[in-house]
N, C-alpha and C positions, 0 to 999 in steps of 0.2 A: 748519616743516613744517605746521604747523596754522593758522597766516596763509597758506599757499600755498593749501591746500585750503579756507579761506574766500572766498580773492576769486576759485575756481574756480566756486566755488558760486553767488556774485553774479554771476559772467559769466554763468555760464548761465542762473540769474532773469532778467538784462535782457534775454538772445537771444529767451526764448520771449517774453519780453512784448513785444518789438519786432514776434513773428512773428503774436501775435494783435492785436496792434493793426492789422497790416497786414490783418491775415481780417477785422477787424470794419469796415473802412475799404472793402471791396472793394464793388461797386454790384452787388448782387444781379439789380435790375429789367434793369440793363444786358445782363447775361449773357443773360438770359433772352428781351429783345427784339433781339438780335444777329442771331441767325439769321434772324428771322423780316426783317428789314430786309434782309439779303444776297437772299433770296427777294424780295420786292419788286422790288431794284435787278433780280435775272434778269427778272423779269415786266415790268418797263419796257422795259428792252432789246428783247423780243416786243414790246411795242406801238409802239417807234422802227421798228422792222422794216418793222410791216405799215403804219406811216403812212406809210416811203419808199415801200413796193409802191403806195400807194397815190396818191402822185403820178405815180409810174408808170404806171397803169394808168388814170390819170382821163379823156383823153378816147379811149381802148380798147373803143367804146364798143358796133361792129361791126353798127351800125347800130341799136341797140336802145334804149333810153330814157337821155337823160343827165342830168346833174348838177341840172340847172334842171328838169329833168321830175319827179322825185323826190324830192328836198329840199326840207323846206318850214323854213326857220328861226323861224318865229315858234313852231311847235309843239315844235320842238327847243329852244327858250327855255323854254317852260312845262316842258318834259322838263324841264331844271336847274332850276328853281324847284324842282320835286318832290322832286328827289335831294338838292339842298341844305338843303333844309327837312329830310328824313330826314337827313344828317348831322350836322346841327345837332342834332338830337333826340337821338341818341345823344350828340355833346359834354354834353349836358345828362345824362346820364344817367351820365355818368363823374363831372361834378363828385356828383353825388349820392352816388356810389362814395367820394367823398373828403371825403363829410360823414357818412360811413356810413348812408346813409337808404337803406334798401333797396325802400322803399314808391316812392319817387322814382326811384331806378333802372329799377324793374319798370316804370312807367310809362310814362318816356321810351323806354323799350328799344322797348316796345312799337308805341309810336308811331315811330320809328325803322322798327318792321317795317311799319309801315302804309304807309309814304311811300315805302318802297324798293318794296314790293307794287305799289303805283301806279305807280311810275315803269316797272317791268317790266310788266305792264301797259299801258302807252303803247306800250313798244317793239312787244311784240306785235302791238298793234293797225297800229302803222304798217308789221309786217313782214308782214301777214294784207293791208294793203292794196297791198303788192308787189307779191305774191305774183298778186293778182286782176288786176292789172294787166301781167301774165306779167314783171315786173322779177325774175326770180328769177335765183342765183347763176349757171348755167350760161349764161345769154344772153349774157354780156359779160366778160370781167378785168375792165373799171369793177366792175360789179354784184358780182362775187365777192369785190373789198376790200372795197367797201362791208358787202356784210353781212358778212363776215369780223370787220373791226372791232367794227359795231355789237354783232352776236352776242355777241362773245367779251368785251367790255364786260358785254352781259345777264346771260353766263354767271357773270362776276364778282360780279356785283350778286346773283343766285340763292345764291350760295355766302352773300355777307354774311349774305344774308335766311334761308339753314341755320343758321349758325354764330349768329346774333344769337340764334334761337330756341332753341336749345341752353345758352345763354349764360343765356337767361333762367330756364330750368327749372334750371339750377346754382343761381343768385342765389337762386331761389324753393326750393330745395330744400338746399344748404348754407350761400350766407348769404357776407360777401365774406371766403373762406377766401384765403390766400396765394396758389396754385394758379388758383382763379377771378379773382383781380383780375389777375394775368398775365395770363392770357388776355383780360379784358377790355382791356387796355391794347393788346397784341396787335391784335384788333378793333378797335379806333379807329383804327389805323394803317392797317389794310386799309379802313375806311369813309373815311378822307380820300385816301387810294391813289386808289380809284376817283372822288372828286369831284375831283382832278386828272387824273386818267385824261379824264374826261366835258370837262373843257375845253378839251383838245387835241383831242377831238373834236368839240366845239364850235366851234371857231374854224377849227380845217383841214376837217374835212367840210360843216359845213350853212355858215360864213359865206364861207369864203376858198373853197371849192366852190362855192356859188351864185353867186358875183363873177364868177367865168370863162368 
């Protein structure tokens, strides 16, 4: 009786130890960038959408300014230079996370915010000179995808350039807590989101657009 109720007792040592080794085994980071990655794939699927509407509606044009009249690709290259350079800035700014150099992070974050400023910036500038040129949304379907996409790209990019400066006043004010490095990781995700995002519109609107 007292040898039954000893290896009742080592079974149950080995279950719980089986059952924490399985919790300490589990990928915390995982859980945590799951969601936000399901969010992504819904936000891709919107931007497939509007790039079918968008072959749809490319010579829709109802007499009003077309593809060749408004798309300039070389300015739309320097546009990627700028955003690329701002995502790169931030990749630098994670490994700095992962050297725990917080001097380094704040830095590149920073600059990260500069490059994405500029790059919205361009857009405005080329959506102010649309605009002067009466190319504005309601003249054509062409012109409505058109800025539909571009816009809602901008609008993306505004959000990074929120969250990035939020991100930094965490960093500069807690320091990389468990909590903030998720979200940092987080944010990297959404800044490479959009420099793929940018070159799908890069290659279907201002090159494979100007071709036709």
């Amino acid at each position: 009786m007292t040898m039954k109720t000893t290896d009742d007792t080592a079974t149950g040592q080995a279950t719980g130890g089986l059952w924490a080794f399985e919790d300490r085994g589990h990928d915390p980071v995982s859980t945590r960038t799951l969601g936000f990655w399901l969010y992504l794939l819904s936000d891709a699927m919107i931007f497939a959408a509007l790039f079918a509407a968008w072959g749809v509606y490319l010579h829709n044009t109802a007499g009003g300014p077309t593809i060749h009249g408004i798309v300039h690709p070389l300015y739309a290259f320097a546009e990627t230079a700028v955003l690329f350079t701002g995502v790169f800035a931030y990749g630098l700014a994670m490994s700095a996370v992962k050297r725990a150099w917080r001097g380094g992070a704040l830095l590149a974050m920073a600059a990260a915010l500069g490059f994405g400023a500029w790059f919205l910036g361009m857009e405005i500038h080329e959506f102010s000179g649309l605009a002067a040129l009466g190319a504005v949304p309601e003249r054509s379907g062409f012109l409505s995808a058109y800025w539909t996409i571009i816009a809602l790209h901008g609008a993306h990019i505004a959000l990074a350039l929120l969250w990035t400066g939020l991100m930094l006043v965490q960093v500069l004010w807690s320091g990389f807590t468990e909590k903030v490095v998720y979200r940092l990781l987080n944010l990297r995700l959404f800044w490479h989101y959009q420099a793929v995002i940018w070159v799908c519109v890069y290659v279907f609107v201002y090159l494979r657009g100007a071709m036709r």
